[in-house]
N, C-alpha and C positions, 0 to 999 in steps of 0.2 A: 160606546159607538158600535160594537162588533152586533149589538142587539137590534141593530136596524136591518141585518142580511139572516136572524136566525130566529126570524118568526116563531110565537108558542105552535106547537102541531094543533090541528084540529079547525082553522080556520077554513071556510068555504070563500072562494074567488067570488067575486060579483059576476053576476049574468053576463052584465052590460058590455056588448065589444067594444065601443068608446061613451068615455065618462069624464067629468071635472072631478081632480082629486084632490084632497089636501091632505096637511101633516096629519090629520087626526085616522082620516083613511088610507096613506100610503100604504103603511104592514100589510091591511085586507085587499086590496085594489094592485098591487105592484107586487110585494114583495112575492105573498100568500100565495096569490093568483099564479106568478110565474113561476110553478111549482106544475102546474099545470098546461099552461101556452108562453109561449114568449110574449114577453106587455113591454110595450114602450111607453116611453114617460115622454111628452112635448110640454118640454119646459117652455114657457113662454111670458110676455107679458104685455098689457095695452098699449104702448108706448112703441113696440118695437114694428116696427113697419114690415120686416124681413118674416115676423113671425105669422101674419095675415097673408101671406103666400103660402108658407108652408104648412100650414093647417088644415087648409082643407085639401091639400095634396094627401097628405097622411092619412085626413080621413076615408076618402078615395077608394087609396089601398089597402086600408086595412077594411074595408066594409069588403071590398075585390076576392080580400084571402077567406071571404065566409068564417069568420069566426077561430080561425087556426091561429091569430096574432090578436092581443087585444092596446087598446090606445086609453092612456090617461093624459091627462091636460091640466096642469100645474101651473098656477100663475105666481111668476117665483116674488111676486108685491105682496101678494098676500097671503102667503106661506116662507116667512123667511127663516124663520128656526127653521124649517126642511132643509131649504137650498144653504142654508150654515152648515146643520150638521152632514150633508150629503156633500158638503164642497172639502171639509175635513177629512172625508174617505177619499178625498182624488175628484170627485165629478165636477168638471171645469165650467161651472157656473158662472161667471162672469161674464160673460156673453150670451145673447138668447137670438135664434132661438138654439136650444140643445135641444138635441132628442138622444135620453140612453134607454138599450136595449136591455132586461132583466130578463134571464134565463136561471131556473134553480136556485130563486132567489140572491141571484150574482149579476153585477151588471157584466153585461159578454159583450157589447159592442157601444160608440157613439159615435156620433156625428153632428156638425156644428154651420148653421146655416141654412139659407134656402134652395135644398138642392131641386134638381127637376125631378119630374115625377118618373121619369125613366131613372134615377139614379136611388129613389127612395123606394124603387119598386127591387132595386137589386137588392140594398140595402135587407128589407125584408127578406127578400128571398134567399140571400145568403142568412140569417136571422134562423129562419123553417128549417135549411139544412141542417144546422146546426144543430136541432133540434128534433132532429128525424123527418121532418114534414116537407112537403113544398105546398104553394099556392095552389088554389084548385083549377088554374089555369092550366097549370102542367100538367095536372089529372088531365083532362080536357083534350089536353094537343097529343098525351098517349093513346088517349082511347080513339082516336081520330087517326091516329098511323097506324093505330092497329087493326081499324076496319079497312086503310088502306090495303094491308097486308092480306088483308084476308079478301081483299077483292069489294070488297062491299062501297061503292065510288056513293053512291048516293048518300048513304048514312054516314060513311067520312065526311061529304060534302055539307052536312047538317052539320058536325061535330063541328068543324073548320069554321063555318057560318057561324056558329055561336061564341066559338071564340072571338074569331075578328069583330063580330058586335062589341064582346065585350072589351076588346084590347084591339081597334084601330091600327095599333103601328106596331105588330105583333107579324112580323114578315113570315113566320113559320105558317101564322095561322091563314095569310093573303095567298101564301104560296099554293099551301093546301088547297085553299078555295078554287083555283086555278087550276091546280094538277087534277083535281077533283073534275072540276067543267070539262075539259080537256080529254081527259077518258070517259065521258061519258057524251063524246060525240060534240062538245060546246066549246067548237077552237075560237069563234069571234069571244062570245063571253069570256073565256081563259084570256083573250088577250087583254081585251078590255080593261078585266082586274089589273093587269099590268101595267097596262099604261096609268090605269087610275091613282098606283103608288107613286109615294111621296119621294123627291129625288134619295133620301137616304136611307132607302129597300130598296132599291132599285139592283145595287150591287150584293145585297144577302144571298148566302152562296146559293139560300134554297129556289130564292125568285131566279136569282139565274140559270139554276137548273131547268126548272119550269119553262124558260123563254125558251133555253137552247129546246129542249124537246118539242114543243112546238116547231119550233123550225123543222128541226130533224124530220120530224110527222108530215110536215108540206113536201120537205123535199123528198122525203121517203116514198111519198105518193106518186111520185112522178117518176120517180127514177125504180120502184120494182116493176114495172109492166115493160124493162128493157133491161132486165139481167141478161137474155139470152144473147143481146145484142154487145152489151159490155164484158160476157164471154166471150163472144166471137170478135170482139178489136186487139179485147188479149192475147187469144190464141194468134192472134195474126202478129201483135206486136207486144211481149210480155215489157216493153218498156213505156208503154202507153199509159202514162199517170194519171191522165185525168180519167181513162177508163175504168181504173182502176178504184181510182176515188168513191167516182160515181156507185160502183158497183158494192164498196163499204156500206154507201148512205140504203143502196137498195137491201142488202143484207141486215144491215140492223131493221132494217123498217119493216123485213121479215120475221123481226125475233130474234134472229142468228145473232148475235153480241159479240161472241166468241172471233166466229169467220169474219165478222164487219171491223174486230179489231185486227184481229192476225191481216187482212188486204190492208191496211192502212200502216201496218208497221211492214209489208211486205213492200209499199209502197217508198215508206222511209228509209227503208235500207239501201232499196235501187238508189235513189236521190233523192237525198235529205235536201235540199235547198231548192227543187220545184217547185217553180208557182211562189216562193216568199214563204218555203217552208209548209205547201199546204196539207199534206198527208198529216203531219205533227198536229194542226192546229185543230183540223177536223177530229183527229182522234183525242183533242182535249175536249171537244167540244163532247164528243160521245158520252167523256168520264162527267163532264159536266152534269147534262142528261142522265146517265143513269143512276150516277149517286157513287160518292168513292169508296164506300162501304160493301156495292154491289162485286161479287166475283167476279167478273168481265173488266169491271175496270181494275180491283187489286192485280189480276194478272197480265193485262196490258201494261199497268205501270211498272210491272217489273219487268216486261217485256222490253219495253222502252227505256226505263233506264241502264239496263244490261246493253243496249246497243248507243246509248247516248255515252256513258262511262268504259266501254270497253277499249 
């Protein structure tokens, strides 16, 4: 039995990213092969109704990962020496469909049923990790943050584009699209995409980044052509919150991050309970916006919680 996981060396994987396999090509197509990429085996058979859902999900994603996972398709009727001797190592054939994962010629993962394509698409992707690799979607959504970073809105906004083509309910990649229109002067378009999502991205932390700055960027517009004047309510009344607010949302909209959080905690400290808490909630709203990764929000948040815990 030990000689169904220790293939003779020298055998070359098939091309093919998905194939029908049987007992006589397991070794070359599964075993061989996954020596090379991780191959999944979709156990299956005509009878099973659960199995004509999951198949062409599988196919899907694995045609998605470009070639980094491959897919065999085992019909366990008419290979049943296979599904005997592979049920004697442990692989829980008695139900179809199974789908097991062969990594180093080892099976490394399974799963049992018709999952959804978000679930079989994790499934892979934890599969890739495991393997040193991810999907070339991931490629895709790095190289798209990284023209972010580098300022380049237009060619992010392609990269983003081609993602969301290829993965619809991909909130990183709608966000992107979004943040992208947005800096590049297209706040109806930006919102647009917004509204366009499906109620469950709606809440991803990245879309709601995206909204909150929008906001921020309306109100920002209106309220920097009156710093001078929400100085001057200050200086007259340093207990004047809503001037003071105000003058956070004109600060950030200047850039200042830093100043627009120090007025908002400078705010919170006079009186935390103004307005139903508003100085707090705006400056959640800021870290929202700018990312909690960014420096302005890590040191606001310790800012804020030194004076929430003290």
């Amino acid at each position: 039995m030990d000689s169904l996981f220790n293939p003779a060396p020298g055998g070359a994987a098939a091309d093919d990213v998905i194939k029908d396999g049987d007992q006589k090509s397991f070794m070359q197509d599964v075993v061989a092969a996954s020596r090379e990429v991780p191959v999944l085996v979709d156990f299956w058979a005509t009878w099973c109704g659960p199995c004509k859902q999951l198949t062409p999900t599988l196919e899907k994603v694995v045609r998605a990962a470009g070639g980094r996972v491959r897919l065999v398709k085992i019909d366990i009727d008419a290979n049943r020496a296979l599904v005997q001797q592979l049920s004697q190592l442990g692989l829980p054939l008695q139900s179809v469909p199974t789908v097991a994962a062969f990594w180093q010629g080892q099976i490394a993962d399974i799963f049992q049923g018709a999952l959804p394509e978000s679930e079989v698409k994790k499934f892979i992707e934890n599969l890739l990790k495991m393997a040193g690799g991810q999907m070339p979607s991931a490629d895709l959504l790095a190289e798209a943050k990284q023209a972010v970073e580098e300022g380049d809105f237009q060619g992010a906004l392609e990269l983003f584009g081609a993602l969301a083509q290829q993965e619809p309910e991909n909130a990183a990649a709608m966000a992107g699209v979004a943040r992208c229109l947005m800096e590049l002067g297209e706040e109806d378009q930006a919102e647009q995409v917004l509204e366009s999502l499906p109620p469950k991205l709606r809440d991803h932390a990245e879309v709601v980044a995206v909204r909150s700055s929008l906001e921020l960027a309306k109100a920002g517009r209106e309220a920097r052509g009156k710093l001078a004047e929400y100085e001057a309510r200050l200086a007259a009344d340093p207990n004047d919150h809503e001037a003071r607010i105000d003058l956070a949302v004109a600060l950030n909209a200047a850039g200042d991050r830093t100043a627009a959080a120090d007025a908002l905690l400078d705010a919170f400290k006079r009186d935390r309970a103004w307005n139903d808490g508003a100085a707090r909630k705006q400056l959640l709203k800021f870290f929202e916006a700018w990312g909690f990764e960014d420096p302005a929000t890590k040191a606001g948040r310790r800012k804020l919680s030194s004076m929430l815990f003290s």
